[in-house]
N, C-alpha and C positions, 0 to 999 in steps of 0.2 A: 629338214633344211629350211634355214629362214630365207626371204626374198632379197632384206637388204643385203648388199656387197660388205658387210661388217665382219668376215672372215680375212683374216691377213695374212697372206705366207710371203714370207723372208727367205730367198737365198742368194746369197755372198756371188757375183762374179768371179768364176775362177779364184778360191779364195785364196788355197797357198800359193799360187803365180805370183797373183798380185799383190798376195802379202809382201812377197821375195821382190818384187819390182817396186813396189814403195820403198822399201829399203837400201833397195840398191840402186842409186839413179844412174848408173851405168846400163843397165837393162831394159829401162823403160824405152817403151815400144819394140821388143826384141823375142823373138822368141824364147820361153821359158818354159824347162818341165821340172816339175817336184816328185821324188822318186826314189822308188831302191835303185842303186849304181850298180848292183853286183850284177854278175849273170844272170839271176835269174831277179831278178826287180823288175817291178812293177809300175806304171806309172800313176802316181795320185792327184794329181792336177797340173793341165797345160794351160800356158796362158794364150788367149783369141790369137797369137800372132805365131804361136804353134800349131793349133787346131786346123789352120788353114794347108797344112802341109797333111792334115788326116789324122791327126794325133789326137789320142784321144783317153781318159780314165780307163785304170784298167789293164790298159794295152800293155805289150812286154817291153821292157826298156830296150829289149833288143832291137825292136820292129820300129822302134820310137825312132832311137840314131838312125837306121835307115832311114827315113821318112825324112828326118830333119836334122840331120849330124851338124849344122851349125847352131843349133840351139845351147841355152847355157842348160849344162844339169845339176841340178843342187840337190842335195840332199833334203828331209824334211827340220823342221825347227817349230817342233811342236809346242815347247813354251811358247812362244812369239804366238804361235795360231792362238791358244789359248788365252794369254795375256788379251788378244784382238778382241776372241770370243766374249769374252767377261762385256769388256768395252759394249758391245753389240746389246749381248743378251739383257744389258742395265737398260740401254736405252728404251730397249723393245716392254719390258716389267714396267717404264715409266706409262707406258700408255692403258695395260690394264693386265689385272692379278693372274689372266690366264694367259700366260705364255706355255706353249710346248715346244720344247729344244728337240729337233730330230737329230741333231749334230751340232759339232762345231758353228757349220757358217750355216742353218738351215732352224726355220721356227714358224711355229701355228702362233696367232696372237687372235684373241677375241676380242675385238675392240669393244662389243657393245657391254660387251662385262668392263669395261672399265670406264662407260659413261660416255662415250661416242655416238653421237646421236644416230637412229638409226636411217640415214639419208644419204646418194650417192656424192653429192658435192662436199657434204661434211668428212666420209669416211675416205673422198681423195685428197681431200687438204691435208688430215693424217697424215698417212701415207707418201705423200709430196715432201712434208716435214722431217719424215723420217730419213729419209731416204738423205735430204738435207744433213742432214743431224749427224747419220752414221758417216759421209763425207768427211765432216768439219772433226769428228772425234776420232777418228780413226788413220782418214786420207784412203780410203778404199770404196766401191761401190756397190751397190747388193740390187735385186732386182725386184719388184715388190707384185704382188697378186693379189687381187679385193675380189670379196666372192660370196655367195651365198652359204658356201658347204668348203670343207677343207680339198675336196676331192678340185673343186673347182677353180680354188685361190691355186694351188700348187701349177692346174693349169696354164692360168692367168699369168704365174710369175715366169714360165717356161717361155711365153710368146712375148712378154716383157725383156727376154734378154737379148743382150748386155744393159744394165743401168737404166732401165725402164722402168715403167707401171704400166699395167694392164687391169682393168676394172671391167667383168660379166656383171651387166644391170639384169635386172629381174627379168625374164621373158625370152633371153636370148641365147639360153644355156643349151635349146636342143640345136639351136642355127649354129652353133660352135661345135659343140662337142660332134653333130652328125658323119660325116667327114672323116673324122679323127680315125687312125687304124688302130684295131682293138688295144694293142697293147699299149694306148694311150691313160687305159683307166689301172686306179690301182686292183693288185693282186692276178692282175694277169702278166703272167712272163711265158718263157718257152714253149712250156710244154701245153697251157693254157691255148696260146695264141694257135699252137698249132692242133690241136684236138679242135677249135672252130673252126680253121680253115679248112683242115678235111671233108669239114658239110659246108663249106661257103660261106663263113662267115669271117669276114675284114675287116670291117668299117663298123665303127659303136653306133651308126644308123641299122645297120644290119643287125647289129647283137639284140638290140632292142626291139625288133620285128620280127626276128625268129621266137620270140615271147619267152617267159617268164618258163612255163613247164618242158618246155624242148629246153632251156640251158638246164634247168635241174637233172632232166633225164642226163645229158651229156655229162656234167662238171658234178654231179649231185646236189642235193639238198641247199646245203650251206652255201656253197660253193657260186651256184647257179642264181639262188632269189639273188645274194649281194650282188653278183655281175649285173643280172637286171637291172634292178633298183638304179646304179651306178652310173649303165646305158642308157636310164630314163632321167638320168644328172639328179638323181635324189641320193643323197651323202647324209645320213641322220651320226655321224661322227662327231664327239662334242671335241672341244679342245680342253685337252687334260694339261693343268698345270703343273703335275708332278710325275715325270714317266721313271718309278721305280727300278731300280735296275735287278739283275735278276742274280746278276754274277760278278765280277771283276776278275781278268786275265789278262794274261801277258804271253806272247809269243815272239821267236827269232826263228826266219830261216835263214838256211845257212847257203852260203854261194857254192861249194862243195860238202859232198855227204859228209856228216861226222860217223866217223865207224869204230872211233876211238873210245874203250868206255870209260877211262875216266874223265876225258872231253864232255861224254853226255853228261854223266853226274855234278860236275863241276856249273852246266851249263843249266843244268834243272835248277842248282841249289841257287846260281845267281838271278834267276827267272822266278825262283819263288820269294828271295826278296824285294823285287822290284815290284809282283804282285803284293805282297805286303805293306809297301809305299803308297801302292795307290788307294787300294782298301784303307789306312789310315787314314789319308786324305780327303778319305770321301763320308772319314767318320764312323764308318761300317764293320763290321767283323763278319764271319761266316762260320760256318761248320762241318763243310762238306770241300775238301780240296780235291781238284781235276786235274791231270796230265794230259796233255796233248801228243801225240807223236806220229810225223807223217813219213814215211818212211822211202828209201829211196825208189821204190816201184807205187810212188802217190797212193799208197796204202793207208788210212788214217784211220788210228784207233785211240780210246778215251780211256782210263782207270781211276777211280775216284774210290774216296775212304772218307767217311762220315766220323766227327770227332763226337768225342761226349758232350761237346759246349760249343758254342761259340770262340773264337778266337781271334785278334790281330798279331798273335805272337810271332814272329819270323822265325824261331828255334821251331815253334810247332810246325809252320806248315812247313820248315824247309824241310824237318825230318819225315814228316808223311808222305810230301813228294819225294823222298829218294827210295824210301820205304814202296811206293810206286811204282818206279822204275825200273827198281830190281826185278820185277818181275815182268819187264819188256824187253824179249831177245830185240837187240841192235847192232847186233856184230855186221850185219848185211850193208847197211848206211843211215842215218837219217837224216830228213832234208829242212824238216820243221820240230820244234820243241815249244810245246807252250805251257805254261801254270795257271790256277784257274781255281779262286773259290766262292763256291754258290750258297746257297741257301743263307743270304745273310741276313745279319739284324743290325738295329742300333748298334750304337758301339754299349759294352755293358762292361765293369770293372770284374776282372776273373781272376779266381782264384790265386793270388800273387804271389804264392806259395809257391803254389803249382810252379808256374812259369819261373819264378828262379831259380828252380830246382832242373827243371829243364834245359834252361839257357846256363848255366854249370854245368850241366851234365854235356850238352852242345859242346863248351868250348872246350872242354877239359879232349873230349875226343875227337875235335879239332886240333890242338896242342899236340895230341899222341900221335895224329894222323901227320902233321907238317914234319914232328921229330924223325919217325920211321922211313918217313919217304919225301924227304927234303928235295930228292932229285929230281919227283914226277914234275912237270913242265906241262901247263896249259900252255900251247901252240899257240891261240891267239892275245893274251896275255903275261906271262912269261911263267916263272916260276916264283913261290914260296911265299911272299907278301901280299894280302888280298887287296884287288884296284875296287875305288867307290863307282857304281855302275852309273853312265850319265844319266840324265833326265833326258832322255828323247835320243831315236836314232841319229840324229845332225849335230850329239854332240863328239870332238876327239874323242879319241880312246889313249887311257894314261898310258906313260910306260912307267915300268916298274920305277918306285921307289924312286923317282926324278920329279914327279909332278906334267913331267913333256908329256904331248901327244906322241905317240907311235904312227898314228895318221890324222893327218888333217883332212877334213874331208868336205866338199867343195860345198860352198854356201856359211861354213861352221862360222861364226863372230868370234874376232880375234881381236886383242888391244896389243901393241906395240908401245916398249915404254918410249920413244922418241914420236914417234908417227899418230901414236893416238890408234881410233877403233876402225876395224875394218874387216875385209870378208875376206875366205880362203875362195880365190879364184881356180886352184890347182896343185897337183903336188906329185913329187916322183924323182926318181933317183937322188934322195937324200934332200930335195930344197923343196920348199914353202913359195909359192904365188900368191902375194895377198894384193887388194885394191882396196885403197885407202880410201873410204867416204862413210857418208852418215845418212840419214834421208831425208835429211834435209841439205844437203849439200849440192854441189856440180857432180859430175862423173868424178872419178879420184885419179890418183897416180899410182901403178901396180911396180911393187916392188918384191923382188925373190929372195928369201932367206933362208942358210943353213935348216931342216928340220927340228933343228934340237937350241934354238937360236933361243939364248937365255932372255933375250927381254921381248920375244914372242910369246903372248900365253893366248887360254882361252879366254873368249869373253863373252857378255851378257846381250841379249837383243834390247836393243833401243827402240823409244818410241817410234811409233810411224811418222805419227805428229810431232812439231819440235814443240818441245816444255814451251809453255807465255814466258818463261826467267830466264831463258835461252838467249838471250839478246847480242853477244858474239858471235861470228864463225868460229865452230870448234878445230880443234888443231888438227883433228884427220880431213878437214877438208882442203886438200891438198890440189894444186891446179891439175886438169886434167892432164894426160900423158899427151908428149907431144906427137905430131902425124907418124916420126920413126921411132919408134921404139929404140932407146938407147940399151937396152937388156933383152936380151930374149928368153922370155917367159915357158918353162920346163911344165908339162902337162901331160896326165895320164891322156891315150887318147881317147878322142871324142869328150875329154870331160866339157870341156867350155870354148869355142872358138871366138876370139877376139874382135 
């Protein structure tokens, strides 16, 4: 562990709250949670004005509405996160070559690898800068940690929040850290915290006095020196600029069991090309394809088949995962399905023989399959015509052969051809609740239309920031709604309270 505070952790404020609240300045300052909607969803970030009701990552969407049923709930809008992401992650690369991305809104930076002298007032002015920077580029705020050790910045940024900095000078890492309740340090969770407390141990002043050989006898070997070490605020952890990944996957649960099997099938084979999307994206192929399957008594098991090569083919892996699946009884229910393939490499050019012969073979028995059984009907997609799967949960879902959503689903970006862009605030018994704004706008004006409303479509997330060429109000920027609502706005409940 070096002395100076030239260790940097980044993390985002509530990032998809706040993403969703820059966007929608209907919401700012309101409560906000970003989340699965279904029954059994989950929540993935609340904004500080939800938090305060007890809401919290994690939590079940069910327990969430209890807690805070006038909150808005939106769906997630994982391009927009990522679009943000990029934005962030450039800024942070500008200050030095070793950044580690732990996520989306979350990152190690080594300042003094990129020339940052190694001194407390120099590595806060950074840091000050940045913090600036990602503001003025984004319109969002991140909370910042200077430290000697990665162990230590993460802690730094945690007592920094919201929209802080927090800076451990040399000497004062055990007066911090003493105090702290064990499961403050990394690698301790559950089961850790509670194996110390059975002998009395709470506080990372404690962990570190019960000494180095009583944790090993306890946690073992490995286990015990790192917790020491840890407890004694020494983190010899470098910051890795490149955190390889090991696998690419995809997963859907479903709000009720699927027990249907040509449901499951249909839903592997769409799951394994949307893993194939990302894997190309990411540049990468693999050789070893995974299934997922959890089952409705939260039973979870894994099946994998190792190719003779590498591949990004979508004929390949969608044939190996169905290949897969057939040999998983699911007649009982399942409640999770995911694809998944590991052992990757570069992308490398394969045999294209090969694969055309395959993707022939694919469709031709595709063609045989739609001829013979034209009737069978995917339930949540309809029947016969194959829909493009969205990019991200938060985007509609087509209906057949129309281009329409079948549901709009709250938070989704929408353009209107008279009204301009705007968000689904709602929707249920056949009509659409959308609010008209931008994020750089007023609050908007919400207005309800037919679901299948021809000059209602999807649309793209916009910047948070307005473009510098922006220089008119755009046409969705519509005056807010007046004190009575001249329409009364149709909404699943609890989706969004006004």
């Amino acid at each position: 562990m070096r002395g100076a505070p030239t260790i940097l952790h980044l993390d985002m404020d509530a990032f998809y709250a706040s993403a969703e609240q820059a966007a929608k300045p209907s919401l700012r300052g309101k409560p906000v949670i970003v989340g699965g909607l279904g029954p059994r969803g989950v929540v993935a970030t609340a904004s500080y004005e939800a938090r305060v009701f007890g809401v919290h990552s994690a939590m079940a969407m069910a327990q969430a509405r209890r807690l805070c049923p006038n909150a808005a709930y939106l769906t997630p809008r994982f391009s927009l996160y990522r679009q943000v992401s990029d934005q962030v992650m450039g800024l942070l690369r500008t200050l030095s070559p070793l950044v580690e991305p732990l996520s989306l809104d979350e990152a190690f930076v080594d300042l003094e690898a990129g020339g940052t002298e190694a001194r407390v007032a120099v590595a806060r002015a950074v840091a000050e800068r940045l913090r600036a920077d990602i503001r003025a580029v984004t319109g969002l705020t991140g909370s910042v940690g200077l430290a000697g050790s990665k162990m230590l910045a993460k802690i730094a940024s945690e007592q920094a929040k919201p929209d802080g900095l927090t800076v451990i000078e040399p000497g004062t890492e055990r007066e911090l850290l003493d105090p702290m309740p064990v499961r403050t340090l990394p690698g301790v969770g559950p089961a850790t915290a509670e194996a110390l407390r059975r002998v009395g141990i709470h506080t990372v002043a404690e962990t570190r006095e019960a000494g180095e050989a009583e944790l090993v006898r306890l946690l073992g070997r490995a286990h015990g020196a790192s917790l020491y070490l840890m407890a004694s605020g020494r983190d010899e952890r470098p910051v890795v600029a490149e955190r390889d990944a090991k696998s690419i996957s995809v997963e859907d649960t479903f709000d009720v069991d699927v027990t249907d099997r040509t449901r499951v099938q249909l839903e592997v084979a769409r799951l394994a090309d949307r893993c194939v999307r990302r894997l190309r994206e990411a540049g990468r192929s693999g050789r070893t394809v995974v299934i997922k399957v959890r089952r409705y008594d939260f039973s979870t098991l894994t099946r994998s088949e190792t190719l003779r090569g590498p591949t990004d083919d979508p004929g390949v892996v969608r044939e190996a995962a169905a290949r897969l699946i057939d040999g998983v009884d699911t007649t009982a229910g399942v409640r999770l399905l995911g694809v998944g393939v590991s052992g990757l490499a570069d992308y490398t050019q394969e045999d294209l023989f090969a694969q055309a012969a395959q993707a022939a073979e694919a469709a031709q028995a595709a063609e045989a399959a739609q001829a013979a059984h034209g009737a069978v009907e995917d339930p949540e997609r309809g029947s016969g015509a194959e829909v493009p799967e969205p990019e991200g949960p938060g985007a509609p879902e087509a209906a057949e052969g129309s281009g329409r959503p079948q549901v709009w689903l709250p938070g989704a970006d929408v353009r209107h051809a008279e009204y301009g862009e705007g968000w689904v605030q709602g929707s249920g018994v056949g009509r659409v609740t959308v609010r008209f704004e931008v994020p750089w706008s007023g609050p908007g004006r919400v207005r309800t239309f037919a679901v299948d409303d021809p000059e209602l479509e999807p649309g793209e997330p916009l910047p948070l920031v307005r473009p510098p060429e922006s220089a008119e109000p755009p046409e969705s920027a519509e005056p807010p709604d007046p004190p009575e609502p001249a329409e009364p706005a149709e909404h699943p409940a609890g989706t969004l309270s006004r």
